[in-house]
N, C-alpha and C positions, 0 to 999 in steps of 0.2 A: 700237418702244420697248422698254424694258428687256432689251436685249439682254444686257445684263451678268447678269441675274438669273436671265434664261432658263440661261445658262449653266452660271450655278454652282449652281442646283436640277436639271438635265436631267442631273449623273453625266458628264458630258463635260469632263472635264478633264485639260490636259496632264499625261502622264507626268510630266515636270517639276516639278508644281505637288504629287504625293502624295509626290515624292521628298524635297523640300529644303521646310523647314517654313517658313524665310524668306521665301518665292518663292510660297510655300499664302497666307501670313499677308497678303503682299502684296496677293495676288491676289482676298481676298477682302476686304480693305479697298476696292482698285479697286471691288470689285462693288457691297459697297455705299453707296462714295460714288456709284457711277453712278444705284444706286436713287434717293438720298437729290436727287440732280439732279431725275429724273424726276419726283419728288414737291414739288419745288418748283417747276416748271413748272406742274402740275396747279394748286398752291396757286395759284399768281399769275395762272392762266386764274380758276380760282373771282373769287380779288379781284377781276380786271379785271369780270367779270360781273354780282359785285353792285356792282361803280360805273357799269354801266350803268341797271340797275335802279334804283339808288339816285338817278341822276340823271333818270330818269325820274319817280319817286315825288317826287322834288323839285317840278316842272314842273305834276306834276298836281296836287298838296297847294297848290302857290300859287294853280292855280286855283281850287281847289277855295276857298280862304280868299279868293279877290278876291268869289268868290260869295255867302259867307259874309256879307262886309261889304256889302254891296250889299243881300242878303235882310234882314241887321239892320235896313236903314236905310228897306224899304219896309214892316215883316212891324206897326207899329204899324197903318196903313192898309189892311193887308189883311182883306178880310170872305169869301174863299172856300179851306175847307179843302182845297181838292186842292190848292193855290198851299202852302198851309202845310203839306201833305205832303210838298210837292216838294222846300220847303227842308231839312225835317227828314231826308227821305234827303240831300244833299248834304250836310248837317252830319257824318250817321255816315260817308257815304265820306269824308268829312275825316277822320275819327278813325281809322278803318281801315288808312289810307296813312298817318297818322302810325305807327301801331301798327306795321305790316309795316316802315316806313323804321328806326324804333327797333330790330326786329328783326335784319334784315338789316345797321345798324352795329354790332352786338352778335356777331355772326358775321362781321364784318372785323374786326373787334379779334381774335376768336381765333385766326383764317387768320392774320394777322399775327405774333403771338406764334407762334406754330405754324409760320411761314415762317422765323422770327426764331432759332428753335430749330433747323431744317431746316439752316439756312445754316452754323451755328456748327458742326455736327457734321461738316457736308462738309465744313467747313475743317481740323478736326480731322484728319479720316481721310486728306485730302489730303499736311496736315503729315506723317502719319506714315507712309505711301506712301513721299514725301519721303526720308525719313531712314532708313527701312528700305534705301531702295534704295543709298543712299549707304555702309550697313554694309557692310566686309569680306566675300568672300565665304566660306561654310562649308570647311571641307576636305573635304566628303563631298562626291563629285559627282556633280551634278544628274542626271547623266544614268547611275546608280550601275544601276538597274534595266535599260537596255539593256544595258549592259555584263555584265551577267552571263547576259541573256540569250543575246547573244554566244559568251561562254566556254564557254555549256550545249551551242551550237550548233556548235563548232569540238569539244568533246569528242563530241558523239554522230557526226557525219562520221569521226573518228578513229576511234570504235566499228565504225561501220560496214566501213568498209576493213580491219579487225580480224575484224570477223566472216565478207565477203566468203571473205577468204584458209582461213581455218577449214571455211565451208562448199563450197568449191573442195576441200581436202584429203579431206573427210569423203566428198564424192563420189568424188572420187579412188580410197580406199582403199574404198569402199563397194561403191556401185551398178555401179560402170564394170567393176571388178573378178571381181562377181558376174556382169554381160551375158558376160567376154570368157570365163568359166566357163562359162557355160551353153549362147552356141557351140562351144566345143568337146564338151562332152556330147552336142550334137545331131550333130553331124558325126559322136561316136564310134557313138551311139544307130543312127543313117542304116547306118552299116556292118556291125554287129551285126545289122542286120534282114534275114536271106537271107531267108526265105521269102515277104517280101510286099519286093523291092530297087526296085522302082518307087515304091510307097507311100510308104515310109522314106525314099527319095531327096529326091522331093517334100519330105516332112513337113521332114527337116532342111536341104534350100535355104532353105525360106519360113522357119524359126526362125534361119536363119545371118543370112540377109539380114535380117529382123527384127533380131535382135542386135544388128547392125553399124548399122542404123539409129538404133537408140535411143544408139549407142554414143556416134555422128554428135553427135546433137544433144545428149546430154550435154554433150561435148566443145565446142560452141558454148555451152551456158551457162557452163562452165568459163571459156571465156576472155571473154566479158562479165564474170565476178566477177572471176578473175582473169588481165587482159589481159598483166602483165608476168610475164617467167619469168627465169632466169638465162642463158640464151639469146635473149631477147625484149624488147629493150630498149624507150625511147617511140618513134623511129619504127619498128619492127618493127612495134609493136602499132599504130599509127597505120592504117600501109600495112593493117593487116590490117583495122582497123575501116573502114575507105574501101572493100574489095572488099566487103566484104560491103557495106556500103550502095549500091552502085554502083547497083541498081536504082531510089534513090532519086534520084540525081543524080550531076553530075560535080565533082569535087569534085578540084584540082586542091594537088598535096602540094611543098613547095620548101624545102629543107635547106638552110642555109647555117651554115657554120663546120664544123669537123669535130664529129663527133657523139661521144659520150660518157657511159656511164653516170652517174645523179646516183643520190642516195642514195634508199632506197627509198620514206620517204614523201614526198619532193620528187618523184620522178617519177609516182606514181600520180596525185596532187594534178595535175599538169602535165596528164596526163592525162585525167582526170575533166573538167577544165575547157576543157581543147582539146572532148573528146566531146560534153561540153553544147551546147558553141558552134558546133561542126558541126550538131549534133541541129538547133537552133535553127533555123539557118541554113534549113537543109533543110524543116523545118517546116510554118516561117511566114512568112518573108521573100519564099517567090516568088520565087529569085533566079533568075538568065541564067548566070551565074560564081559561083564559089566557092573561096575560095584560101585553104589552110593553109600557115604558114610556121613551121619550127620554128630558131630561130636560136642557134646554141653560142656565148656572148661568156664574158667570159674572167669565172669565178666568176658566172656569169647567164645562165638559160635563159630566153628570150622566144618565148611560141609566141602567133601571130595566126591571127583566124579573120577573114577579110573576104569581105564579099558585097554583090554589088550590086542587094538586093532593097528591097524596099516600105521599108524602116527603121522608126523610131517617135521618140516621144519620150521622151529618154531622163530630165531633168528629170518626166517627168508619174508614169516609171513608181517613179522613186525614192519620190513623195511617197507614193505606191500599196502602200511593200515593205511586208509586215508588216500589211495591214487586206484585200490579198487572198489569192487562193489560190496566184497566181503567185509561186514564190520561188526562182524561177533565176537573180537576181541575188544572192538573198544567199546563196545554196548555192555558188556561184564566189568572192563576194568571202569569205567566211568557210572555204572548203578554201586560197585563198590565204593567209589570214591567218593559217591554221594552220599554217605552213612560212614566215611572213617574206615571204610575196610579198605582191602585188596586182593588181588587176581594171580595168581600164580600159576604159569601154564609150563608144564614139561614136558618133551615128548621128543622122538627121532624117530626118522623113516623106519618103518616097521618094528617098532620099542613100543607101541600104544601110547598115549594119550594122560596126562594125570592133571586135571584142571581141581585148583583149591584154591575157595575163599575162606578171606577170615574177616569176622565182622563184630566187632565192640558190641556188647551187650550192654548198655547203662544201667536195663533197670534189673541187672542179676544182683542177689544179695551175697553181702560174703558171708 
């Protein structure tokens, strides 16, 4: 019971309901006309209660009064005081049930007036529920606070991709710069050491090879930050993210239409969302197969990631976006949304997986 009251004291309330004051004002009219219910059920259990009582008190008071008449009509002829005790107690229980019966109508008259008052408000609150809901809606809308939540979330993925490319250059002209420096000083250092040429040899292989190492795996965070280059289009960098995952699985790559530069933040977006969707795939899913298709339609890039693993609920996980940790849903639908595309996810428990973007091409020609 009072589930309505639970609610609106426990701080749990829809987004919705802080947003738009109509929809609050509503909401807590509902709550508490639902109290103002609950509390006339309670009243009308009390009344029923004392008309049990009451009718009970009735029942015993009669008798009590047939005994009465009865005691009157022998108490001239009686000569033994326990006899005239006895009636004198049944006289005060008579008075006592009257007492308590006068009571307990005295407290249904106020239950009443008090139910009477209960009823008239809920009808109120009801009316104006009613008629609230019947008003025009606001122009502000309801759902103003996701929405901006939204916009916070497609600008900081922008950021990101911004920063990405920044910190790819910094390394570039940095780190990478300074390694391929510092082998060559060791190869020059190695040459200049006549007198210990074995030592020196050693000393500058292990610092070359070093170098060249670190060079290595620079150059691999490079192209995770940034996988497109002016020679490296999306499937270049595709092809590329699949060898390097290979150890993870097989993951099978299918081009259809001629392929073609898109604009830069259309293909990284394209991108991003393919890589998630493979991740994914790879993951969690268990799969047997795994097939990316990336398809060139005329002004429309569609790349699919389908797998025939474990699947999920895709309905369960929507309700889920945003109250958990997991936000690989809305990290895809909102880099889509950032560039005019969308996110398309279908799946059921053990049906596999089939995630597909589509993304507006501007600069395709017709």
């Amino acid at each position: 019971m009072r589930t309505a009251q639970r609610a609106a004291t426990s701080g749990h309330i829809d987004v919705r309901v802080a947003e738009a004051p109509l929809v609050g004002l509503r909401f807590h009219l509902d709550a508490r006309a639902a109290d103002l219910e609950d509390l006339a059920d309670d009243l009308e259990r009390l009344l029923i209660d004392i008309g049990v009582r009451r009718a009970n008190l009735l029942v015993r008071l009669r008798r009590a009064e047939e005994s009465r008449q009865k005691a009157l009509e022998v108490l001239p002829g009686l000569t033994s005081w326990a006899i005239v005790s006895d009636i004198a107690a049944t006289l005060n229980e008579g008075l006592e049930m009257s007492t308590e019966l006068t009571r307990l109508e005295t407290r249904a008259d106020g239950i009443r007036t008090r139910l009477a008052d209960v009823t008239t408000e809920q009808r109120l609150l009801r009316t104006m529920s009613r008629q609230l809901a019947q008003m025009p809606r606001p122009v502000a809308d309801p759902h103003q606070r996701a929405s901006r939540y939204s916009q916070a979330a497609r600008q900081i993925y922008e950021i990101a991709d911004v920063e990405h490319a920044e910190t790819a250059r910094i390394i570039l002209e940095g780190p990478m710069q300074r390694l391929a420096d510092a082998a060559l000083e060791a190869e020059l250092i190695g040459r200049s050491l006549a007198r210990e040429p074995e030592t020196a040899a050693g000393a500058s292989s292990r610092c070359r090879t070093a170098a060249a190492e670190a060079s290595d795996q620079l150059g691999d965070v490079i192209a995770g930050l940034l996988p497109l280059s002016e020679g490296r289009g999306l499937v270049g960098a595709i092809r590329e993210l699949l060898a390097a995952w290979s150890d993870r699985g097989a993951v099978l790559l299918h081009i259809l239409g001629s392929e073609r530069r898109m604009g830069s933040l259309a293909e990284i977006t394209m991108y991003r969302i393919l890589e998630q969707g493979i991740d994914n795939a790879l993951a969690h899913a268990h799969p047997q197969r795994v097939d990316a298709i990336i398809s060139f339609l005329p002004h429309l890039v569609v790349g699919v990631v389908k797998d025939d693993g474990d699947g999920f609920d895709v309905n369960a996980t929507d309700a889920r976006l945003g109250r958990t940790a997991g936000l690989g849903l809305i990290q895809m639908r909102e880099r889509a949304a950032l560039v005019g595309g969308r996110v398309q996810v279908r799946s059921g428990l053990g049906l596999g997986t089939e995630v597909r973007v589509t993304v507006p091409d501007s600069q395709a020609t017709t």
